[in-house]
N, C-alpha and C positions, 0 to 999 in steps of 0.2 A: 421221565423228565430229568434226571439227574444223572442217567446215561448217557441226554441228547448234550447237555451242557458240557462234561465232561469232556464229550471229542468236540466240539467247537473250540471249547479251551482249547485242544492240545493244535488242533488243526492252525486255529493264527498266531499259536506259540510256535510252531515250525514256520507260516510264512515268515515271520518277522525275524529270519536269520538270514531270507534269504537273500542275493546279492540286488543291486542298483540304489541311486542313492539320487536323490532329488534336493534342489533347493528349499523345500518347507513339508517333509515326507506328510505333515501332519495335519497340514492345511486343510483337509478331508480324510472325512476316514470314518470306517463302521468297530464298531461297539459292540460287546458281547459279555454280560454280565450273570451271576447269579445273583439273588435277591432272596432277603428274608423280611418277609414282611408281618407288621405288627400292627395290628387292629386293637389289641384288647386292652392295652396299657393305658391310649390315652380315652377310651371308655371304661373307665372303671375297674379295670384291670392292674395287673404287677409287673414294670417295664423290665424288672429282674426273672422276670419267667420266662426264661430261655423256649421252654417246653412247647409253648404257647405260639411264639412266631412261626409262620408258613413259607414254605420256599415258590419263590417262581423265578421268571426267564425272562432276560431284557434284552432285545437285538433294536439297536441306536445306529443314527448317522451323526458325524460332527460336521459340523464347515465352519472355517475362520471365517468372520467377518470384519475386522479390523485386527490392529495393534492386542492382543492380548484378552482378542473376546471370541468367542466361540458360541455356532447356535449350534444345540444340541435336542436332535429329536429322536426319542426312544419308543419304543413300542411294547408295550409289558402283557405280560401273563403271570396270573398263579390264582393260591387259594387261601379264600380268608372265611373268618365267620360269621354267619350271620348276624346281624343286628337285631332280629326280631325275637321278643323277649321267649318268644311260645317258640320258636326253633332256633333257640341257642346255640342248640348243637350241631347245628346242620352249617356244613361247609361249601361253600361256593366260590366258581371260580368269578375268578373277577382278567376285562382285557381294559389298559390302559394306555394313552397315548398323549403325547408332553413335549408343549414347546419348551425349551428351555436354554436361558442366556447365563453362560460361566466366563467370569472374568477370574483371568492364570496372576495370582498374585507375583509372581516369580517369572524372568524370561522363558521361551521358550526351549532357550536350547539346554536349560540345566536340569539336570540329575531326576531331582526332586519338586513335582512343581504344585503348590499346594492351590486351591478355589474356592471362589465361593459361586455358587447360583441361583437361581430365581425364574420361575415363571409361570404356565399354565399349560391347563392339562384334565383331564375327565376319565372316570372310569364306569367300564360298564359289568355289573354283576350278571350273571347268567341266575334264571330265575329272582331277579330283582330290577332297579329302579339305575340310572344311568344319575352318577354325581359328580359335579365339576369340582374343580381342587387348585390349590395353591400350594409347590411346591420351593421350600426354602432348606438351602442346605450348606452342604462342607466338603470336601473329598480331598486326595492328594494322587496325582502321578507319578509313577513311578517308572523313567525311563528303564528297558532294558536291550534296545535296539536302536538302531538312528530312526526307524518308523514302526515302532510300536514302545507301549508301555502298559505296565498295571494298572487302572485305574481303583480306589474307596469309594464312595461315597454313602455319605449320611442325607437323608432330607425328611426335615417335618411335613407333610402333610395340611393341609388345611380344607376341610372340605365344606360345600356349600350344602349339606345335608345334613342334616342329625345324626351323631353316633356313628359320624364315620370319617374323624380328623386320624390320622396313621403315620406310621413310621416306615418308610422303607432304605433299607441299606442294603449296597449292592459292592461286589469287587468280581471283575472279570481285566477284559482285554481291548484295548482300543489297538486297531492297526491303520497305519496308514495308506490311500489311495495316490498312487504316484501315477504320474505321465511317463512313463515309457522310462528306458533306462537312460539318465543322463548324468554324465562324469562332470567332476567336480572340474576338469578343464576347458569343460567345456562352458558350464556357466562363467568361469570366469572370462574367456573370451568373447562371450555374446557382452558379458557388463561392458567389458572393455570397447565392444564395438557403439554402444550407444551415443545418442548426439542427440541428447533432451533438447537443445533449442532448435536444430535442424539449420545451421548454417554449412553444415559439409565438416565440420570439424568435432571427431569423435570427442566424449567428455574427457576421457583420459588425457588428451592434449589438448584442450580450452579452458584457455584459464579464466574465461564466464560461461560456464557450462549451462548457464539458464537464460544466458540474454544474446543472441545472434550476434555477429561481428564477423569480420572477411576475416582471411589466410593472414594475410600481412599484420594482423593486430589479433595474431594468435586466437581470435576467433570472438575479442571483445569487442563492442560498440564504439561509434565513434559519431556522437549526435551533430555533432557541427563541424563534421566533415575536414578538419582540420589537418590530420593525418596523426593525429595524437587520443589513443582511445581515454575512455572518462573515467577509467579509474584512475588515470595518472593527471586525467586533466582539471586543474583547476577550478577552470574557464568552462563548460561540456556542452552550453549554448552558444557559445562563440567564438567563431573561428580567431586562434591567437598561435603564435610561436612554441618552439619549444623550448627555445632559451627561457619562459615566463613558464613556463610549466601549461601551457597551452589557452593561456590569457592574453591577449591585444595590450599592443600600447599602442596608442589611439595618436597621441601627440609629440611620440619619436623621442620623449625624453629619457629614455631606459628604467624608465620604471612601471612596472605593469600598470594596467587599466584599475585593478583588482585591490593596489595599494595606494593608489593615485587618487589623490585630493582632488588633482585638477587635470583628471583626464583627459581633456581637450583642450590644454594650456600647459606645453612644456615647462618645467620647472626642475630646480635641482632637486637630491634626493633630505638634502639638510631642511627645507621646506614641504616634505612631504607630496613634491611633483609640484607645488603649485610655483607661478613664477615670482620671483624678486622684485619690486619697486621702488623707484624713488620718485614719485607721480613729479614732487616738487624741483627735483635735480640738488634737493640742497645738502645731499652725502648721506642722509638718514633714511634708511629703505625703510619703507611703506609701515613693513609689519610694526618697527623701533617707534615711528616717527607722529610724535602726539598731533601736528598737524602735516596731514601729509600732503595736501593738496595747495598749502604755502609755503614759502622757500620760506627757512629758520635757520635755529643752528645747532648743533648736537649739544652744545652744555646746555641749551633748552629746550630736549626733544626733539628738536627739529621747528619748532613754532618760532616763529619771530620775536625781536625781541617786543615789538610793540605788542601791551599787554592784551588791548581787545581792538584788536582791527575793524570789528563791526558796528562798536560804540553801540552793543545792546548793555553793557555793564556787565558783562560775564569776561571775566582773563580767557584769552583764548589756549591756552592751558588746560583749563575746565570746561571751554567752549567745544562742544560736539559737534558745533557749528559756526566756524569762528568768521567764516565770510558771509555772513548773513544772518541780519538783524531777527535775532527770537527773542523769546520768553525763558526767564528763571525756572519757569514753569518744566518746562521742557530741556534744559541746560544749557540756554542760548541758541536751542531751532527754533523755527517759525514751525509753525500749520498752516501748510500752504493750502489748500481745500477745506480746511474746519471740522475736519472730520475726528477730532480730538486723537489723533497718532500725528506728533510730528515727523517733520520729514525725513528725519536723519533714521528712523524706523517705518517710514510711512513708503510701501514700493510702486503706488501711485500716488505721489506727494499732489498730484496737479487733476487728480478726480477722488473725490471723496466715498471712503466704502467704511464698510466697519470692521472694527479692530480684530476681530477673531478671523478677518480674510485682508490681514497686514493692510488696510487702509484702502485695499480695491473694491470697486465696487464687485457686487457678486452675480453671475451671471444667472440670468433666469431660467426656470425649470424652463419653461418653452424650450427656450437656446441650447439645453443641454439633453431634451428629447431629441430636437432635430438630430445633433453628433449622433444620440445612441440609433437613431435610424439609418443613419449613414451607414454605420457597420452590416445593415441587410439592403440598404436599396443603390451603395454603389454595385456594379457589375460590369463586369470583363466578359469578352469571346473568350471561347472555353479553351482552356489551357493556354493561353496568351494573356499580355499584359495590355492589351486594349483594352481602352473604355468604352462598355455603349451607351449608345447615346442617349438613354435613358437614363443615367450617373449623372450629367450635366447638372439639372437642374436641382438635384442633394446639393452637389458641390458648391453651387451659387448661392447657396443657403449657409454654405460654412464659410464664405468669401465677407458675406453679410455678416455674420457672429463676429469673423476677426475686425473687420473693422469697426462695429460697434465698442470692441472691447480692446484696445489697443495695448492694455497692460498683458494680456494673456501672450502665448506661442502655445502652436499648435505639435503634437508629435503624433507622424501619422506610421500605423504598425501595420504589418501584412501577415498573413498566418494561412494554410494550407490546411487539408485534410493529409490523412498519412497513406493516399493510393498514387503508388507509382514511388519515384528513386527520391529519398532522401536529400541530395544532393539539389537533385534538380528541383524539389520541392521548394528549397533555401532559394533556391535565385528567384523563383516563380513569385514568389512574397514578397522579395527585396522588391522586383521590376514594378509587381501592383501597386505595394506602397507608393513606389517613384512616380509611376504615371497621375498617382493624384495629387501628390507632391510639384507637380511640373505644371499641372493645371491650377491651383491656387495661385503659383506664383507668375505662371502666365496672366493672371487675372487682378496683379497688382498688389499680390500678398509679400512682402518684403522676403529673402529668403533667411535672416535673423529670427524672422519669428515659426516657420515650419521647419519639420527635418521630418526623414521618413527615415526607415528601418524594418527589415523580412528577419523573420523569425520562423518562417518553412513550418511544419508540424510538430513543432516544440510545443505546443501551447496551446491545445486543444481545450475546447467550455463545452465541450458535448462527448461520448461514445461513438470511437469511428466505426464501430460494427454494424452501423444501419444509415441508410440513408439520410434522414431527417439529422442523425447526428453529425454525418460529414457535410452535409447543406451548410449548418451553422458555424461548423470548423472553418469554414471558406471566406474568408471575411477580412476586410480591412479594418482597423480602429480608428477612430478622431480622439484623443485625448488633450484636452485642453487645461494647462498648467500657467502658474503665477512668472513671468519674467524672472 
C-alpha cells in the first residue's frame, strides 16, 4: 500500500509541471491522498497515540459547482480496529465513499487557499456491518502549479453506529483536468468576441452589453424610437428632441414637456411654461391679481375699487367670489348644487357629488366595469387599425357613460405585445387608439373631452412569453378622469 501511494504521488507530481494552461485548470480534477485513520481516540482511546492510527488510500474527483464551492467525491480504503470487545484486536479493512461540499474561503487563484466541508458518506468493514457517517472538517491548498496543488485535510467523523465516530486526516495531490491545450490569447479573444445581448455588436464595443440596441447607438436601446438611446434619454417612452435631452415639448414653448407645468399651454420659462394672464385686461396678470376676472387696479390687486360688487357683505378683496352672491360661510361663493363644496372649489359646481370626488358626482361601479371590458371586447383585423364590427356596440356604451357624466373626459391608450419591430408596434397603438377616438367623437362626443395616445409595447400587464400573455398585452384602455 505505501509503495502504490508513493508513485501516484510522484506520477501527478510530474503531470503537474507539465505544459498548457486553461482558463479555470481546477475546475475538475482527481485526487490522490494518503490517510491516517483513527478509530480508538474517539472510543475510549488516547488521540495522542500516534501508534494506534492506520493508514489508507483515498482516490477523489473534485468539480466546481459555483463561485467558490466545490463537490468532492472520494473513495477510500484502509485498516481499522475492531469494535467488538471479544476481537479487539482483530483488524479490518474497511471501503468508504463520500459526498462531500468544500467551500474555498480564499479566491481561487491565490497561493494558499484554506476550507471548510461538510457532508455524507458510509463505510463498509470487510467481515462487519456497513455504517453511515457524517463527515465535518478543515483542510488548506496549497498551490504549486497553475493546475495542481497540495491538498490537508482533517475531518471529524460522525457515524450512525455505536463505537465508530473517527478521525481521518489525509495530505496528497489534487491535479487538474483541462480541455485540450488553450493559450492565454486565445481566451482572451474568444472574451473579446462575445455579444451577451446578441444584437451583432461584440461586448467589447457595446456600451449596453446586456440589452440589444443597433450599430448607430453603439449597440444601446432606443425604446421610443426617437433616434436618441435611453441612457442619454430623459424622456425613453417618448419620442422627444435632442435639444431636450430626448423629452417632447408638446406646446413649442422651449421648455421641455418633462419641466413644463403646462405642457400643452405655451408659456414662458419665469412661469414654469404655463402661460401669463390678465383675464381682466386691467394690467395685473392673473397669477398678481386678487380679482382677476374683474377689471381693478394694481394699488388694489387688481380688484376694483368698489368694495363688494356682489352685495353678499364680503370685500371683494376677501371675496373668492366677488361676482356672485355666496355665504361667509364659504368666503363669499355660493353652493351651486348643495353639495356642501362651494363652487370656487367645487369642479362640477352645477351637479352635486361628494367632497372627497371635488363635488362630482361619482361614477358607478356598473359604468366603470363596462370601460374595464372595453379594454378585452374592443377589437381590430389583425395587425391593422380597423375596428370590427363587434367593437361597436362596447363603444356605444362608453358614448352613454360620457354623456351621463359630462364632468369626466375620457383618455383612450393603445398598447401592443412586443412581436415584430418596435417602431411599427408604436404607430400600431397610436392608429388603434385613434380609430376609437374618431368613433366616440363621430358619435357626438366633443373632442375636449377624449384624446387618444399609443404607447406600442412599453407597457405590457402580462409575460409576452406565451400566448395568453400577449392576448392581454393587446389591448386598448378607456380611462376615465375629473375635467
Amino acid at each position: 500500500m505505501r509503495y502504490l501511494i508513493t508513485i501516484v504521488f510522484l506520477f501527478f507530481f510530474g503531470l503537474s509541471f507539465m505544459s498548457a494552461q486553461s482558463m479555470d485548470p481546477l475546475a475538475k480534477g482527481i485526487s490522490v491522498r494518503a490517510l491516517f485513520l483513527d478509530y480508538q481516540s474517539q472510543n475510549g482511546g488516547d488521540i495522542t497515540s500516534f501508534r494506534s492510527y492506520h493508514r489508507g488510500f483515498e482516490l477523489g474527483y473534485q468539480h466546481q459547482i459555483a463561485q467558490n464551492f466545490n463537490l468532492y467525491v472520494p473513495f477510500k480504503t484502509g485498516v481499522v480496529t475492531s469494535h467488538d470487545t471479544e476481537l479487539n484486536c482483530l483488524h479490518k479493512t474497511v471501503y468508504g465513499l463520500d459526498a462531500q461540499l468544500q467551500y474555498l474561503i480564499q479566491r481561487q487563484g491565490a497561493k494558499v487557499i484554506p476550507f471548510v466541508m461538510a457532508g455524507v458518506g458510509g463505510a463498509l468493514e470487510v467481515e462487519g456491518e456497513f455504517n453511515a457517517q457524517v463527515p465535518l472538517g478543515v483542510g488548506l491548498q496549497f498551490a504549486i502549479a497553475e493546475h495542481a496543488r497540495v491538498v490537508w485535510q482533517s475531518a471529524y467523523r460522525v457515524s450512525f453506529s455505536e463505537n465508530r465516530n473517527n478521525l481521518h486526516h489525509g495530505i496528497g495531490f489534487i491535479y487538474g483536468l483541462r480541455k485540450g491545450n488553450i493559450k492565454p490569447e486565445e481566451v482572451i479573444e474568444e472574451i473579446k468576441a462575445l455579444d451577451s445581448d446578441g444584437d451583432g455588436i461584440v461586448d467589447d464595443e457595446d456600451l449596453c452589453p446586456l440589452k440589444p440596441g443597433p450599430v448607430e447607438l453603439n449597440g444601446c436601446p432606443d425604446s421610443d424610437g426617437d433616434g436618441i438611446a435611453d441612457y442619454k434619454d430623459k424622456c425613453p417612452n417618448y419620442v422627444g428632441l435632442a435639444t431636450f435631452d430626448g423629452c417632447p415639448d408638446s406646446d413649442g414653448d422651449g421648455i421641455p414637456d418633462n419641466d413644463d407645468e403646462c405642457p400643452n399651454m405655451a408659456g414662458p420659462e419665469s412661469s414654469k411654461g404655463c402661460p401669463q394672464k390678465d383675464s381682466d385686461g386691467d394690467g395685473v396678470l392673473d397669477a398678481d391679481d386678487r380679482c382677476p376676472s374683474i377689471k381693478g387696479t394694481a394699488s388694489n390687486g387688481g380688484c376694483p375699487e368698489i368694495k363688494d360688487a356682489d352685495g353678499d357683505g364680503i370685500a371683494d378683496a376677501e371675496d373668492k367670489c366677488p361676482n356672485k352672491y355666496g355665504s361667509k360661510l364659504y368666503n363669499g361663493c355660493p353652493d351651486s348644487d348643495g353639495d356642501g363644496l362651494d363652487d370656487s372649489r367645487d369642479r362640477c359646481p352645477n351637479a352635486a357629488g361628494p367632497v372627497d370626488n371635488n363635488g362630482c358626482p361619482k361614477m358607478t361601479q356598473e359604468d366603470r366595469q363596462v370601460l374595464d371590458l372595453a379594454m378585452r371586447a374592443v377589437q381590430f383585423d389583425s395587425g391593422k387599425s380597423t375596428l370590427k364590427g363587434e367593437s361597436y356596440a362596447i363603444l356605444d356604451q362608453i358614448v352613454s357613460i360620457l354623456q351621463r357624466y359630462p364632468s369626466y373626459i375620457l383618455s383612450i391608450e393603445g398598447h401592443t405585445d412586443n412581436t415584430g419591430n418596435a417602431n411599427s408596434n408604436l404607430v400600431l397603438s397610436q392608429k388603434r387608439a385613434k380609430a376609437c377616438y374618431d368613433y366616440l367623437v363621430g358619435r357626438g362626443i366633443s373632442t375636449t373631452r377624449v384624446s387618444s395616445q399609443g404607447f406600442g409595447e412599453t407597457s405590457p400587464i402580462a409575460e409576452n412569453n406565451t400566448l395568453k400573455g400577449r392576448t392581454l398585452n393587446r389591448r386598448v384602455e378607456f380611462n376615465v378622469l375629473l375635467r
